[in-house]
ROPARO-793719 format. One line per 10 residues: their letters; for each residue x negated, y, z of C-alpha. Coordinates in nm, 2 decimals, always signed. Layout:
ROPARO-793719
A> X/Y/Z | ...
***
This chain:
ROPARO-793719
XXXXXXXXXX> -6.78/-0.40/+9.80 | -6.94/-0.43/+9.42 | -6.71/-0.39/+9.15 | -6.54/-0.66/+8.99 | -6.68/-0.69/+8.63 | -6.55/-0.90/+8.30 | -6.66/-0.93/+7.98 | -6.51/-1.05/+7.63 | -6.64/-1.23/+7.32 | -6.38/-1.20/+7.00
XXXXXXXXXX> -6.44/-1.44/+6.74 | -6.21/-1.42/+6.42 | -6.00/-1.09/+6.24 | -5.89/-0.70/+6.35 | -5.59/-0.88/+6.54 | -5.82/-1.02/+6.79 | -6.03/-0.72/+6.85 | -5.66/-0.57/+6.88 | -5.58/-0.78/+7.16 | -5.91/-0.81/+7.32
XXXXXXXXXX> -5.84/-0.42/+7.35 | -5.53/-0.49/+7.49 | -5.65/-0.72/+7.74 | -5.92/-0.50/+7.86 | -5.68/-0.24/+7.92 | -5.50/-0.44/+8.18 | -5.83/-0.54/+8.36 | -5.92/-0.22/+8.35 | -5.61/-0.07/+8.55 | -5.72/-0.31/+8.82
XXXXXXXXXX> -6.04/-0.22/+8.90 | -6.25/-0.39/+8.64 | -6.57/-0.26/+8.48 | -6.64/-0.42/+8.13 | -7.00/-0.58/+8.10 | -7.22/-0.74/+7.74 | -7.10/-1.04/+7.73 | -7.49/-1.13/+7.76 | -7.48/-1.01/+8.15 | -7.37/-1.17/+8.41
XXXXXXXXXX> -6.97/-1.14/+8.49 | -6.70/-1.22/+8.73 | -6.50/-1.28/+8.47 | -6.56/-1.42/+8.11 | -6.27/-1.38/+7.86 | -6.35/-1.58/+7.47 | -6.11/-1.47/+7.23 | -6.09/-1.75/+6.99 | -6.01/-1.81/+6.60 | -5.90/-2.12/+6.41
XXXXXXXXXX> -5.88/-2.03/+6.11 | -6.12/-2.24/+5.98 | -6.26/-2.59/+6.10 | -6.60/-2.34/+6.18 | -6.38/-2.11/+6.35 | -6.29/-2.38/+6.55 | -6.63/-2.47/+6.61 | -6.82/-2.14/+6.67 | -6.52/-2.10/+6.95 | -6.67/-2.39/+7.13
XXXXXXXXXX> -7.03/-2.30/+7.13 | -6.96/-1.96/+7.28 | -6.71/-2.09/+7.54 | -7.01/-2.37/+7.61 | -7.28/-2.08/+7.61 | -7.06/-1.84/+7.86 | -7.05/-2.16/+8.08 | -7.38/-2.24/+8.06 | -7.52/-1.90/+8.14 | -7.28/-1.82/+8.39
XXXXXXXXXX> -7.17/-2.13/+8.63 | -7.04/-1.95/+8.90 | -6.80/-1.73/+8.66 | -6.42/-1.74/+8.61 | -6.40/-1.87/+8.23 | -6.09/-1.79/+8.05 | -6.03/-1.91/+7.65 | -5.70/-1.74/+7.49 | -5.66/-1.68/+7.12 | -5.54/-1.88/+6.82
XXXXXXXXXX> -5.76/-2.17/+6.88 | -5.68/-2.19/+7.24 | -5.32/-2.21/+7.10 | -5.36/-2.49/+6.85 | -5.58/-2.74/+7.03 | -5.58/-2.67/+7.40 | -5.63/-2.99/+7.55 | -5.99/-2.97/+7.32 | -6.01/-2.70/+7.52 | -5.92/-2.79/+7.87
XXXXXXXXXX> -6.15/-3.10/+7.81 | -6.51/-2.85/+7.80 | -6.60/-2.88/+8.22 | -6.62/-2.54/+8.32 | -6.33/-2.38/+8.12 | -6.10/-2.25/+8.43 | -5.78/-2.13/+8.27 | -5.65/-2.10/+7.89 | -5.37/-1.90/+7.74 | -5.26/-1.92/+7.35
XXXXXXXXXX> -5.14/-1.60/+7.14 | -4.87/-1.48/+7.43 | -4.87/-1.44/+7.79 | -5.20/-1.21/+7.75 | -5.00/-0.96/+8.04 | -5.04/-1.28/+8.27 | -5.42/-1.32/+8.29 | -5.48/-1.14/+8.56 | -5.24/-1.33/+8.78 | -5.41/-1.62/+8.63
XXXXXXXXXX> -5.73/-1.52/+8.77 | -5.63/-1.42/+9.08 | -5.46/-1.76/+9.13 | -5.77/-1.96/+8.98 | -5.97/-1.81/+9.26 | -5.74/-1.88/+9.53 | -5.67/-2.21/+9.47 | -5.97/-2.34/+9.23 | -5.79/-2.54/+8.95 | -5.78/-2.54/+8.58
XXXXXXXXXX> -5.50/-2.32/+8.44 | -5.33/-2.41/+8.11 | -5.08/-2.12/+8.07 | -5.05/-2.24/+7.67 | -4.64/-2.25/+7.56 | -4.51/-2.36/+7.24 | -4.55/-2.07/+7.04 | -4.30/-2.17/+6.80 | -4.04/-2.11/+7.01 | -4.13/-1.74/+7.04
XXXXXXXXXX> -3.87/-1.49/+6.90 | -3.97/-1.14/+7.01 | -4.28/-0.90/+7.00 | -4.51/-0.92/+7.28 | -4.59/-0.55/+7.37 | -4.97/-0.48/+7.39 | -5.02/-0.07/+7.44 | -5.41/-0.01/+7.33 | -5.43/+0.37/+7.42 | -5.78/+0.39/+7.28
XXXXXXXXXX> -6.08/+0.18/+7.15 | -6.41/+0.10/+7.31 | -6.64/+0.08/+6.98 | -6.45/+0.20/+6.72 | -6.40/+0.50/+6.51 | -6.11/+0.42/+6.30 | -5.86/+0.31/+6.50 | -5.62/+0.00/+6.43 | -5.22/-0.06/+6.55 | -5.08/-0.37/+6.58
XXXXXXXXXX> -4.70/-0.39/+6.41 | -4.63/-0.71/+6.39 | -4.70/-1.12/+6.48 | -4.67/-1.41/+6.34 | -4.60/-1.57/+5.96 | -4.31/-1.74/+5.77 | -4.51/-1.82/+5.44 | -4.64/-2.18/+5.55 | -4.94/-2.14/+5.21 | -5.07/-2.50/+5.20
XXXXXXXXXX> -5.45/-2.41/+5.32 | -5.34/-2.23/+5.62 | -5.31/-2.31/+5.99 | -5.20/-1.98/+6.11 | -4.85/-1.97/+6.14 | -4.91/-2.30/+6.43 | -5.13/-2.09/+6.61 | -4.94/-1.75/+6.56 | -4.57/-1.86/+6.54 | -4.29/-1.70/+6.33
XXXXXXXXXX> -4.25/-1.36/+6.25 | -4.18/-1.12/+6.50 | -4.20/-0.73/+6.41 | -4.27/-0.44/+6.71 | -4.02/-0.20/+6.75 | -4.05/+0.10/+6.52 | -4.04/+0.40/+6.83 | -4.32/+0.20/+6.98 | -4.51/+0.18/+6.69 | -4.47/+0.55/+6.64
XXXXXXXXXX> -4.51/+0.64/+6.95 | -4.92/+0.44/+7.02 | -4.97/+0.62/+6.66 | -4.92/+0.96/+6.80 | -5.09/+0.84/+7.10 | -5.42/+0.77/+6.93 | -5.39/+1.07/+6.71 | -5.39/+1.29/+7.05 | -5.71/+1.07/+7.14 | -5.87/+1.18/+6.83
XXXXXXXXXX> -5.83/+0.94/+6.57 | -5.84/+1.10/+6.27 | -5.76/+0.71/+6.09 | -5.50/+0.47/+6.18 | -5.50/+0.07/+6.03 | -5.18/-0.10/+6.02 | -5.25/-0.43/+6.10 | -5.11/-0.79/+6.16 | -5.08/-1.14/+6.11 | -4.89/-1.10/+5.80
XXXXXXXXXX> -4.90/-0.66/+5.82 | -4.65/-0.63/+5.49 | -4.38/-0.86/+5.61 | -4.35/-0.63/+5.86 | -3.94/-0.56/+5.94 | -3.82/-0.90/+5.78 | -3.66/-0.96/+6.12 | -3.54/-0.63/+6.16 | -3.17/-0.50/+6.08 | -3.16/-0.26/+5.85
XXXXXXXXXX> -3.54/-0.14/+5.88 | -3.83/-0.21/+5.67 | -4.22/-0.12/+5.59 | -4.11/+0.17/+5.38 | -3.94/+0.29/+5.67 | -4.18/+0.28/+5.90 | -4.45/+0.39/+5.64 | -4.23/+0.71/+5.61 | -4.18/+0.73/+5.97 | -4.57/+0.71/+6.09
XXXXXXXXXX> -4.60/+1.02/+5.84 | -4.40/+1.25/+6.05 | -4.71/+1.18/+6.32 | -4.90/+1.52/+6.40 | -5.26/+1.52/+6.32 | -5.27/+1.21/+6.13 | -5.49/+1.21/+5.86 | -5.50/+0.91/+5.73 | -5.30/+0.54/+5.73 | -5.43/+0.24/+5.59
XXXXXXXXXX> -5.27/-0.09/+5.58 | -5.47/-0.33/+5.67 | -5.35/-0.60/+5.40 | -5.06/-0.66/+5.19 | -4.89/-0.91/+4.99 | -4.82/-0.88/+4.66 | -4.43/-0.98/+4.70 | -4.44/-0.73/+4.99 | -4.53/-0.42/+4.76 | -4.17/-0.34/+4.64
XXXXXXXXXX> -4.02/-0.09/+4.46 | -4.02/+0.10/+4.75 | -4.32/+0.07/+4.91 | -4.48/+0.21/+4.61 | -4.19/+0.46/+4.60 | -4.35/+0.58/+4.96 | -4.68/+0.55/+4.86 | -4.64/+0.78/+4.59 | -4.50/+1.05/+4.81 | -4.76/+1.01/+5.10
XXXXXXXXXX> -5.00/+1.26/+5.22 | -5.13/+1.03/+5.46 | -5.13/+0.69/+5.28 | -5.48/+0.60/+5.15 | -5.64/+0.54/+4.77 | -5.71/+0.18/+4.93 | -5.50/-0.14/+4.94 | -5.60/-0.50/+5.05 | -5.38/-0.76/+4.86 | -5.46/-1.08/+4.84
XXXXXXXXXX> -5.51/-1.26/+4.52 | -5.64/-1.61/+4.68 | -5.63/-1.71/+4.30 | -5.53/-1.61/+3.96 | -5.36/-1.92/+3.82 | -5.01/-1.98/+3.86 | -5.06/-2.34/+3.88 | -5.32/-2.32/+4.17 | -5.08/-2.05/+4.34 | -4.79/-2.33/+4.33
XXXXXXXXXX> -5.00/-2.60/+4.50 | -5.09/-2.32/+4.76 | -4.75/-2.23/+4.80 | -4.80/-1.91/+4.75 | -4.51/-1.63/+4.75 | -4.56/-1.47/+4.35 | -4.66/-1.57/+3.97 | -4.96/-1.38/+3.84 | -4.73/-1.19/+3.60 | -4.52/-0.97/+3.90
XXXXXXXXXX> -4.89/-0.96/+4.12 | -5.00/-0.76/+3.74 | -4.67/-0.59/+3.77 | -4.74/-0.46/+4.14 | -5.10/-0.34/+4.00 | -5.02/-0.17/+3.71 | -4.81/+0.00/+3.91 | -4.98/+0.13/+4.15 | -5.24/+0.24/+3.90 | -4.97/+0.48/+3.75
XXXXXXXXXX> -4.90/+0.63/+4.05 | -5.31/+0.60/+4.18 | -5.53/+0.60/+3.92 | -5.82/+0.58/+4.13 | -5.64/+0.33/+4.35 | -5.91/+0.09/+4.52 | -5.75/-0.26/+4.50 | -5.93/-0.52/+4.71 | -5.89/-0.86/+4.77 | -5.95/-1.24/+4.89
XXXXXXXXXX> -6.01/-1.56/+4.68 | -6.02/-1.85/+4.75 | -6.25/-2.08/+4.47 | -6.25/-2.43/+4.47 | -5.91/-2.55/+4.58 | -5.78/-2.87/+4.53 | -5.72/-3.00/+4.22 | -5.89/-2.64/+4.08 | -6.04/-2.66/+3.74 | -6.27/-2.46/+3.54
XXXXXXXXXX> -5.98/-2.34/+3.34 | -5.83/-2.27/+3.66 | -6.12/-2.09/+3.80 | -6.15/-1.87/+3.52 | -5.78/-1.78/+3.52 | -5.88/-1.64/+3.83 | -6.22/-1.45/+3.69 | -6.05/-1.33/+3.39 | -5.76/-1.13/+3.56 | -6.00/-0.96/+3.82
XXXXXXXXXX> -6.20/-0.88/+3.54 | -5.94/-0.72/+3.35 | -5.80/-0.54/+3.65 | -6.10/-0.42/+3.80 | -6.09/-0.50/+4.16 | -6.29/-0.27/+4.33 | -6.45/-0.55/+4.61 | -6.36/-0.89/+4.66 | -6.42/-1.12/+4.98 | -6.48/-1.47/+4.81
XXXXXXXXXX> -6.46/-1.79/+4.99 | -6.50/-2.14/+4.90 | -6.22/-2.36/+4.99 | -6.27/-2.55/+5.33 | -6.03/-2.82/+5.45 | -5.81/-2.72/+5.72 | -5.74/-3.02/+5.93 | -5.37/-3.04/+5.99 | -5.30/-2.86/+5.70 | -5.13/-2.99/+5.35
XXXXXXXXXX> -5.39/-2.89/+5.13 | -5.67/-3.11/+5.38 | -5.46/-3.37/+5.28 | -5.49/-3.31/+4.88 | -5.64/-3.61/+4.69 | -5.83/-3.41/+4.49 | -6.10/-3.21/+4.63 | -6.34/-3.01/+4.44 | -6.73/-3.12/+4.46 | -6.93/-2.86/+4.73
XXXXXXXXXX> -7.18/-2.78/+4.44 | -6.89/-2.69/+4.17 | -6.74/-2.48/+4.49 | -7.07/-2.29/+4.52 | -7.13/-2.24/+4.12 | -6.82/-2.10/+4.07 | -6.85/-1.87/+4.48 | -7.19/-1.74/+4.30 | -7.01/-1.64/+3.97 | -6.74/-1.44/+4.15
XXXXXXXXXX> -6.96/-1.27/+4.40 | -7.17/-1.19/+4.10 | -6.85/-1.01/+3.90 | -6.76/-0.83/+4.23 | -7.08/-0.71/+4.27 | -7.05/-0.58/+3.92 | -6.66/-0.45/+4.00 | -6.78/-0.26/+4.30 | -7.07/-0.09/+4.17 | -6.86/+0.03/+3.83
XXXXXXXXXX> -6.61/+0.17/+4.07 | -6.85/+0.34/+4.29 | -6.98/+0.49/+3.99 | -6.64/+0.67/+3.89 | -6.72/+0.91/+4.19 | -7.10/+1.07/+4.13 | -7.08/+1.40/+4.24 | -6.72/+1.38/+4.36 | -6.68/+1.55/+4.69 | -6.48/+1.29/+4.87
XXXXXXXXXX> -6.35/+1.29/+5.27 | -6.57/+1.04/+5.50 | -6.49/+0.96/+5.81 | -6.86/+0.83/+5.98 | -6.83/+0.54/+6.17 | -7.24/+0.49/+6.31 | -7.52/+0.68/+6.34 | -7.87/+0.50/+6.24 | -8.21/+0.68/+6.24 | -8.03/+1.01/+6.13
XXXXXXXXXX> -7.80/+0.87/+5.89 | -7.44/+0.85/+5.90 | -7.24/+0.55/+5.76 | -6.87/+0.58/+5.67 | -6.57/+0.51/+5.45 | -6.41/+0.75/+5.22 | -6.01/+0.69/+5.21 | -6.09/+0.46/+4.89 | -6.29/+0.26/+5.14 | -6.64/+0.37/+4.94
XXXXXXXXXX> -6.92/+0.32/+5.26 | -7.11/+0.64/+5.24 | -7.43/+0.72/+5.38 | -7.51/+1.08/+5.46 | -7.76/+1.28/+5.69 | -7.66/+1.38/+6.00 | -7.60/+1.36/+6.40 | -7.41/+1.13/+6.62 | -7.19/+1.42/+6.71 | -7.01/+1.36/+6.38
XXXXXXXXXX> -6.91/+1.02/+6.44 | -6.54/+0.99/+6.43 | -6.49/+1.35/+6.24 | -6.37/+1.44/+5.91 | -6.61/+1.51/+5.67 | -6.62/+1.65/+5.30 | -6.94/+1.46/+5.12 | -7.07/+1.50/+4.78 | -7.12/+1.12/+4.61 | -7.49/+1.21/+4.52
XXXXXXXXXX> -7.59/+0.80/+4.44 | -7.31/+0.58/+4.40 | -7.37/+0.20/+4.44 | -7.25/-0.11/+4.63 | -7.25/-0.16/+4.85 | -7.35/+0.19/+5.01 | -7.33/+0.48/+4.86 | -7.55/+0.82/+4.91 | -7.39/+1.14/+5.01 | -7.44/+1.47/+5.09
XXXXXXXXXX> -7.25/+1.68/+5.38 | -7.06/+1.98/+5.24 | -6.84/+2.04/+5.46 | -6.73/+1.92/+5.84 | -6.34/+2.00/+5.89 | -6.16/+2.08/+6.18 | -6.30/+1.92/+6.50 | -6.02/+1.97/+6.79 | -6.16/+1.94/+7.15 | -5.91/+1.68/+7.26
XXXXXXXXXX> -6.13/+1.38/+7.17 | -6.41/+1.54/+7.34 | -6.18/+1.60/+7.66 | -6.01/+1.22/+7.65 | -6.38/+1.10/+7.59 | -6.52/+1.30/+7.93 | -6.19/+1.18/+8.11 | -6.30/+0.79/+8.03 | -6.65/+0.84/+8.12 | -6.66/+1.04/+8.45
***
């Protein structure tokens, strides 16, 4: 008898990938073997996005393509689209079950009852009603180097352009000793690098009693062998007093925090509904600046929402100029449908959208490249993620992306590099030094494999 073989397709952020980890880990304990997605499977699992109206649309072609291709395959759609709009969903022939953002433990039952009794399966619940953390153990990853923890679900913030918290739900933290616990897990895998991440990673312990990020921050750097931990993102009204407190005193906690601007005018932040005034996000930077001075500080934007106007805009242009962001990730406003701001009289003009995209990406490119330049002939600690033509590519814990020579064999490791040609967005390197390399990645690598 053949193997039984799946394969997955994750559209949208780290928390999918996350969970299409997870999920493969369950298939995997019963037998499966994981295929491309591009070869023919028993089973074909897309792992959705929504949050965009393109989101929504890439999700369908690739469900329609994984039909198409494979008519004789068991087609299963989960994910945050699958949550929002799954009678969309159920309504593409071919589709054979769908599950939202829970109940992932329960696809294998799904499929095993699909093929005994051969009828669609909606398994979606109303995700609103959800209260706890739904446990997904991801022991190891397939394709990555850096590896990336899930610590909490869902969002309470409601921002006026987003869908997310309909598809996600409310907030829901994991429990700290699991957290912990799958952190020391990967570290005895070999991970040199853990990201925190989440739906909304800094609100993490709003739900619980007495326990908060700081905590946990100061808990994860009791872990043996960790090297580094990198949140994945952060709010603004999320880095307390605290948090910085813990950053200060980490030996683990990286040069490199995500915090999203989304704009830099208090007046476009209110019709977003966003959680902070520009004066305490200035507050949170200057901050951390004290304590890092060569803190990297990324970001998103979001240019051209409703109502914005150039004044507006170049609230927004002035204050990452003056703060020197070291990379931001620009995008233009898009409506949302089912969302407040899709609603807003006063849209911006696509054109005035894509000046004003331009004229950011432009200063970024400017912001990054200026930073980069800070570290010529800095020895800095890269962690190489590929290995192209001889080169290695891989982020420093400011999240520089290095380029060095070398072999595949140092994918993964830690290594010392000297910044030989800084620029944006890669940088050249050379190797000066590989440190410890323990045999127990090597071992849990052979184990997978044989």
């Amino acid at each position: 008898m053949s193997e039984k073989t799946i394969a997955f397709h994750t559209l949208g952020c780290k928390v999918n990938h996350y969970e299409t980890e997870a999920m493969w880990q369950l298939f995997k304990g019963e037998g499966y073997d994981r295929v491309d997605f591009t070869q023919n499977a028993d089973v074909f699992v897309i792992n959705t996005c929504t949050v965009t109206n393109t989101g929504d649309k890439k999700s369908r072609q690739v469900i329609r393509r994984a039909i198409r291709n494979n008519p004789d395959a068991v087609v299963c759609v989960t994910g945050c689209y699958a949550q929002t709009a799954p009678k969309d969903i159920l309504n593409i022939p071919g589709v054979d079950i769908i599950i939202g953002t829970e109940d992932r433990d329960k696809l294998i039952d799904y499929v095993n009852q699909y093929h005994e009794e051969r009828q669609p399966i909606n398994g979606v619940k109303n995700i609103m009603k959800k209260r706890t953390y739904e446990e997904m153990d991801v022991p190891y990853f397939t394709d990555r180097t850096r590896a990336t923890l899930k610590i909490q679900e869902g969002c309470n913030n409601f921002c006026t352009f987003c869908i997310i918290p309909w598809a996600r739900g409310l907030m829901r933290s994991r429990d700290p000793e699991k957290v912990v616990e799958q952190a020391q897990q990967l570290v005895d895998e070999g991970y040199k690098e853990i990201v925190l991440t989440g739906i909304h990673t800094g609100g993490y312990g709003e739900d619980l009693k007495d326990y908060n990020l700081a905590q946990l921050l100061r808990d994860l750097e009791e872990v043996d062998g960790l090297n580094r931990l990198r949140i994945s993102s952060i709010e603004a009204s999320q880095l307390t007093d605290e948090v910085i407190d813990v950053i200060n005193d980490s030996n683990k906690i990286v040069r490199h925090l995500h915090i999203p601007i989304q704009s830099g005018s208090d007046t476009v932040l209110k019709r977003m509904r966003r959680k902070y005034t520009m004066e305490f996000f200035e507050s949170r930077i200057i901050k951390l600046k004290e304590i890092m001075p060569n803190v990297a500080i990324t970001s998103d934007v979001i240019v051209g929402f409703p109502g914005e106007t150039e004044e507006e805009f170049m609230e927004t242009f002035d204050f990452i100029k003056k703060h020197h962001f070291s990379e931001l990730h620009v995008f233009p406003y898009s409506i949302r449908t089912g969302t407040p701001a899709a609603r807003m009289t006063d849209q911006v003009d696509e054109g005035v959208k894509n000046e004003r995209v331009h004229r950011l990406i432009e200063l970024s490119n400017a912001l990054a490249t200026s930073y980069a330049e800070q570290f010529k002939d800095d020895v800095l600690e890269i962690i190489p993620e590929e290995e192209k033509d001889g080169k290695l590519i891989g982020h420093s814990d400011n999240y520089l992306k290095v380029e060095v020579e070398g072999d595949a064999s140092l994918t993964g490791e830690l290594v010392k590099v000297k910044i030989t040609e800084p620029g944006y967005p890669v940088s050249k390197g050379e190797v000066v030094k590989v440190l410890e390399k323990p045999m127990v990645k090597a071992y849990a690598y052979l184990e997978r494999t044989i």
